[in-house]
C-alpha positions as CSV (number, residue, x, y, z in Angstrom):
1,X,0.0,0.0,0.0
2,X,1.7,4.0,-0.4
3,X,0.3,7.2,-1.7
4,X,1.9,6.6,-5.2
5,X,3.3,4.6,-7.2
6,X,5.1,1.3,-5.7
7,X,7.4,0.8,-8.6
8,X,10.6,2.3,-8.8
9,X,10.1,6.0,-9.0
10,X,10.6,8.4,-12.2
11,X,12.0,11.3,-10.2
12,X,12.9,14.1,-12.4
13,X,15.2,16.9,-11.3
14,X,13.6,20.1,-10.5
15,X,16.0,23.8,-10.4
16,X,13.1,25.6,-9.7
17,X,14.0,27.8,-6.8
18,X,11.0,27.5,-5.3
19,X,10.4,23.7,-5.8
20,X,11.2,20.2,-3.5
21,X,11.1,17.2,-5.0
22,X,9.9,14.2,-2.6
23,X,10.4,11.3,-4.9
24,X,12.8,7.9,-4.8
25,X,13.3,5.6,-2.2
26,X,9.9,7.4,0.0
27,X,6.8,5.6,-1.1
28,X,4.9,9.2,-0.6
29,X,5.7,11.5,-3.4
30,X,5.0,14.9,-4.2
31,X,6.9,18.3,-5.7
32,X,6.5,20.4,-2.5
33,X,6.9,24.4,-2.6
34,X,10.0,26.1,-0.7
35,X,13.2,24.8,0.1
36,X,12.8,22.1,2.2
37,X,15.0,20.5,4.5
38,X,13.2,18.0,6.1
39,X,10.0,15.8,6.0
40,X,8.8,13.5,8.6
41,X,6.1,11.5,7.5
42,X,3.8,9.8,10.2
43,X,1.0,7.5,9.2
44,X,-2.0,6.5,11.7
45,X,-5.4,4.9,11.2
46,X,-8.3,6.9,10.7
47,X,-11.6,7.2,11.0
48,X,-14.6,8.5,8.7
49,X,-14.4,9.8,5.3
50,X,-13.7,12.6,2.9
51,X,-13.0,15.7,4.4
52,X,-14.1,14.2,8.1
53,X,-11.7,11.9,8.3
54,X,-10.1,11.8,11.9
55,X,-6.8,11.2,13.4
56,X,-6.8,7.2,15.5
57,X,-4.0,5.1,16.7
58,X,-0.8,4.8,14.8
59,X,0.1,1.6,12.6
60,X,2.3,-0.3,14.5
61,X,5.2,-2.0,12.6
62,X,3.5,-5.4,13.2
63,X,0.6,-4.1,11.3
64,X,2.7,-2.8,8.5
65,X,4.5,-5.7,8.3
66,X,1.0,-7.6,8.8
67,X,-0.2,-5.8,5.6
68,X,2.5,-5.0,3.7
69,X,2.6,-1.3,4.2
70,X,5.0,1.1,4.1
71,X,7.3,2.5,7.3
72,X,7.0,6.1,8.4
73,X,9.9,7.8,7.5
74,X,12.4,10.8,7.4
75,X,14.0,12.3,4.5
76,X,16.6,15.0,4.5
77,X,17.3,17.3,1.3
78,X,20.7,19.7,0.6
79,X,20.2,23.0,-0.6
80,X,19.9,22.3,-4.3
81,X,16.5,20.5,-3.1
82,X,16.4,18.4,-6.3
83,X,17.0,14.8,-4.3
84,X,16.7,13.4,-0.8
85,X,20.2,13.2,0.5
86,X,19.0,11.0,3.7
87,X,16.4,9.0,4.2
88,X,15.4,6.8,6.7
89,X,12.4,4.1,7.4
90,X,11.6,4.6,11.6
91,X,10.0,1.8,13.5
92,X,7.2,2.9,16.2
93,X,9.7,4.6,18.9
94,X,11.0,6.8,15.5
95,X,14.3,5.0,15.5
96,X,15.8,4.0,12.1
97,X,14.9,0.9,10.4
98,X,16.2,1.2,6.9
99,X,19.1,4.0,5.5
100,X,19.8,5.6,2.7
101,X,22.4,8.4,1.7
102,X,22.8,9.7,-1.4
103,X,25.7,11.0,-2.6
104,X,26.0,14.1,-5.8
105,X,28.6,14.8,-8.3
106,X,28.5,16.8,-10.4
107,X,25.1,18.1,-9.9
108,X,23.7,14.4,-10.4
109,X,22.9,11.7,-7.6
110,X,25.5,9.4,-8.7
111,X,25.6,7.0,-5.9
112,X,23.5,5.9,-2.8
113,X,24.5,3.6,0.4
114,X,22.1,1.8,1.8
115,X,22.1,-0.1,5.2
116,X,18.8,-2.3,5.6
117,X,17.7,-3.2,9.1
118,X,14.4,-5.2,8.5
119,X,14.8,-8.5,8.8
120,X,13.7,-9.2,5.4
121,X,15.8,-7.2,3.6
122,X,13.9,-6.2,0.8
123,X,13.9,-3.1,-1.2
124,X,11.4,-0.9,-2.7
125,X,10.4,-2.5,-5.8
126,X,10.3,-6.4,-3.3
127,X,13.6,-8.2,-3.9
128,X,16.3,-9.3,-1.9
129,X,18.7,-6.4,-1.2
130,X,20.6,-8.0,1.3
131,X,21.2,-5.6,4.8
132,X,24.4,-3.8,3.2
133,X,25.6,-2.0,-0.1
134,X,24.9,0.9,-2.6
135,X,23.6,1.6,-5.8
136,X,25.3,3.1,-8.6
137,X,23.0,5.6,-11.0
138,X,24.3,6.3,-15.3
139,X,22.8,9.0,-17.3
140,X,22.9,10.1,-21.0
141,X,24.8,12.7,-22.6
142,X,21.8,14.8,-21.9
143,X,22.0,14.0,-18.2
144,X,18.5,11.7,-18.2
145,X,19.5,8.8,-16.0
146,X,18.8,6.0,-18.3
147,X,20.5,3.0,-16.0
148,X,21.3,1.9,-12.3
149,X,22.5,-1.1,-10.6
150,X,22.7,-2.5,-7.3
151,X,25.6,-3.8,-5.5
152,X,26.5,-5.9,-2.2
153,X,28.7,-4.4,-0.3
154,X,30.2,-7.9,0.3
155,X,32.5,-8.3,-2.2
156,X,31.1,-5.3,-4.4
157,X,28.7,-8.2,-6.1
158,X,26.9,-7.1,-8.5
159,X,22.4,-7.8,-7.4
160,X,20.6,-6.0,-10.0
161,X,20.3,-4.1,-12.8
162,X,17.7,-1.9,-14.5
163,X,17.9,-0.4,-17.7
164,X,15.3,2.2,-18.1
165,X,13.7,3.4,-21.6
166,X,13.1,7.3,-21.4
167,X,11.3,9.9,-23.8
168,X,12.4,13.2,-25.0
169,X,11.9,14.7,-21.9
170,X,13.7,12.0,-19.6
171,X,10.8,10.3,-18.1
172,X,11.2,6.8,-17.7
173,X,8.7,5.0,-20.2
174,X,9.7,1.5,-19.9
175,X,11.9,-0.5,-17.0
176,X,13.9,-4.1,-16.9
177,X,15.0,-5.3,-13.6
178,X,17.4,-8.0,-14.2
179,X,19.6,-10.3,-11.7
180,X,23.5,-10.1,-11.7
181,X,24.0,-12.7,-14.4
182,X,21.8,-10.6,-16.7
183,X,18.5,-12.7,-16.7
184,X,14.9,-10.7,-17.0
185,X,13.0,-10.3,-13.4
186,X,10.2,-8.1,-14.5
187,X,9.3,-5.1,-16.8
188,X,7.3,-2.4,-16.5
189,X,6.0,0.5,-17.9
190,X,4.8,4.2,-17.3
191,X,2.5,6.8,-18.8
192,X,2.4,10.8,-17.9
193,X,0.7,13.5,-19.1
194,X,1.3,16.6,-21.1
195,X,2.4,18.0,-17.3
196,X,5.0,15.4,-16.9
197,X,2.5,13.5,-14.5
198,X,2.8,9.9,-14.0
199,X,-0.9,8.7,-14.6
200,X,-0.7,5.1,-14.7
201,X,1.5,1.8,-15.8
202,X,1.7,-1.8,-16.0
203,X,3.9,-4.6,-15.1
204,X,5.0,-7.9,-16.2
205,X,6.8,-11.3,-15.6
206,X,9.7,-12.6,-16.8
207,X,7.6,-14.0,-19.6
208,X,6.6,-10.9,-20.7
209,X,2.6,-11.8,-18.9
210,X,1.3,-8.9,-17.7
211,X,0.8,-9.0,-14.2
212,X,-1.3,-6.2,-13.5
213,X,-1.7,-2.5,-13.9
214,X,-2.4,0.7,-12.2
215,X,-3.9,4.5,-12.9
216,X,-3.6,7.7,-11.6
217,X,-6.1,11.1,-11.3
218,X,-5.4,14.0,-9.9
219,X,-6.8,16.9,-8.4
220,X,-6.8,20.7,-9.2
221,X,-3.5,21.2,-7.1
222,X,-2.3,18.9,-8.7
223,X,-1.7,16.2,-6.1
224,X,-2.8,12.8,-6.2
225,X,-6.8,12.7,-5.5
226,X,-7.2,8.7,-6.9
227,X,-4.9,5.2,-7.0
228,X,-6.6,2.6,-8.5
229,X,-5.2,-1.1,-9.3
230,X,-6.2,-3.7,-11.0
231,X,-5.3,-7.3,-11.7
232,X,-4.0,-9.2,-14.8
233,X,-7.1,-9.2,-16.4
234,X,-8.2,-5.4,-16.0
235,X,-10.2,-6.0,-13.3
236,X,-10.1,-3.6,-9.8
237,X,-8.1,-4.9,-7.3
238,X,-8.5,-1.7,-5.1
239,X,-8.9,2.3,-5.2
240,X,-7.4,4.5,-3.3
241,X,-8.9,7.8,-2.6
242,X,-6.5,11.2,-1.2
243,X,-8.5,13.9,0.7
244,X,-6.2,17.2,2.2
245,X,-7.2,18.2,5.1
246,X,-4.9,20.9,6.2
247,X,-2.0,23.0,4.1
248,X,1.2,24.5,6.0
249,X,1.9,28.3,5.5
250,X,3.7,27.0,1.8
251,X,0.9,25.2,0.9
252,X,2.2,21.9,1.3
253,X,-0.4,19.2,2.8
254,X,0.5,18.7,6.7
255,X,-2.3,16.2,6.9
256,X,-4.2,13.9,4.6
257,X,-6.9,11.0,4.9
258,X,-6.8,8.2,2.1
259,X,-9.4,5.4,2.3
260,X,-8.0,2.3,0.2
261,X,-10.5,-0.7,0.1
262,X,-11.7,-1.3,3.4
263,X,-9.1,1.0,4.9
264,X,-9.0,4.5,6.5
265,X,-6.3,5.5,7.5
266,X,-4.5,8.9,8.2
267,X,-1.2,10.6,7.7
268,X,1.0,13.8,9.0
269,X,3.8,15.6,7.5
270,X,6.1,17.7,9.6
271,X,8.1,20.1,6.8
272,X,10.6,22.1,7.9
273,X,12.3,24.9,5.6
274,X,16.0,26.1,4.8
């Protein structure tokens, strides 16, 4: 379950001054306004719906776990404000779980280290990461990242790669995962629309079977206002539906209700600024 896409995210660089970009590894993504220098991102279940939905009890890890949900988490931006620099999963007490550090060159994320403390060990697209390495990133000439690959930090082994197919404006279109010998996991691909929006995708086997696919709606802001999945044979899995409840001084959403099947459940963004 997240509050966007679960595949692995087409994060685009943004040098608007006045724009932070929330994307890749956080399963919440958004373009946020004003520098921002950190999000903490709590989720809770909720009660009632649309615009009256209330604040319950946090999600405890065994329920995440339970369910296969997402972790709350931290993430941590430079100046530049075009990639998280730090994130981190936090269990129930808000310690770590899961870390990330990205590191720039060049203007351009180039590397990440990653430090896993689940004890599955999985990333975020559901394959065996093991608990320690880092991820290399590749771009064109026109600085679209167009590759990346995965690494053990035992033995620098090489896990995974994933070639990406982009368009003319660097948005990832089509995706491979494929293990260290080179053999095909999965595949996927993306849509957007004419404002660079992802709206929707699909994803397949090794066999090339599709395996199910997913679409995306948005609201007049411009955020997310409708997830909806369905199975291999078009049919709907599940909807999730986004209702803002309350914007910080920036007009960034601080708290948000999604109901997703028979869930309700509630989230809360702390933002601080540069």
């Amino acid at each position: 379950m997240g509050m966007g896409s679960t595949l692995l995210y087409s994060q685009q660089s943004s040098k608007q001054d006045d724009v932070t970009i929330l994307g890749e590894p956080a399963p919440v993504t958004d373009n946020m306004n004003g520098k921002v220098q950190k999000v903490v991102f709590k989720f809770f279940w909720g009660t009632g719906t649309g615009e009256n939905i209330k604040k319950g009890n946090p999600i405890t890890t065994l329920e995440r776990d339970s369910l296969g949900w997402f972790y709350d988490f931290e993430a941590m931006f430079d100046k530049i404000g075009d990639h998280i620099i730090t994130y981190n999963t936090l269990d129930d007490e808000g310690n770590p779980v899961d870390k990330y550090q990205f590191i720039r060159e060049k203007g351009k994320i180039v590397k990440s280290k990653w430090l896993m403390g689940k004890d599955n060990k999985m990333g975020i697209l559901g394959y065996s990461k093991g608990d320690d390495g880092y991820t290399k990133f590749y771009y064109d000439k026109n600085g679209f990242e167009v590759s990346r690959e995965d690494y053990s930090n035992v033995g620098d082994k090489l896990l995974y790669k994933f070639p990406f197919k982009i368009n003319e404006h660097g948005e990832k279109i089509e995706g491979k995962a494929l293990d260290g010998q080179g053999n095909l996991l999965f595949s996927w691909t993306t849509e957007y629309n004419g404002k660079h929006q992802e709206t929707g995708g699909k994803n397949f086997d090794k066999d090339g079977k599709l395996t199910g696919s997913y679409k995306i709606l948005y609201n007049d802001n411009e955020k997310i206002s409708e997830f909806t999945r369905y199975d291999k044979d078009n049919k709907v899995r599940r909807i999730g539906r986004y209702t803002y409840l309350e914007y910080d001084s920036k007009g960034n959403w601080i708290k948000c209700g999604l109901e997703y099947g028979p869930y309700t459940t509630y989230a809360e963004r702390t933002i601080t600024y540069f």
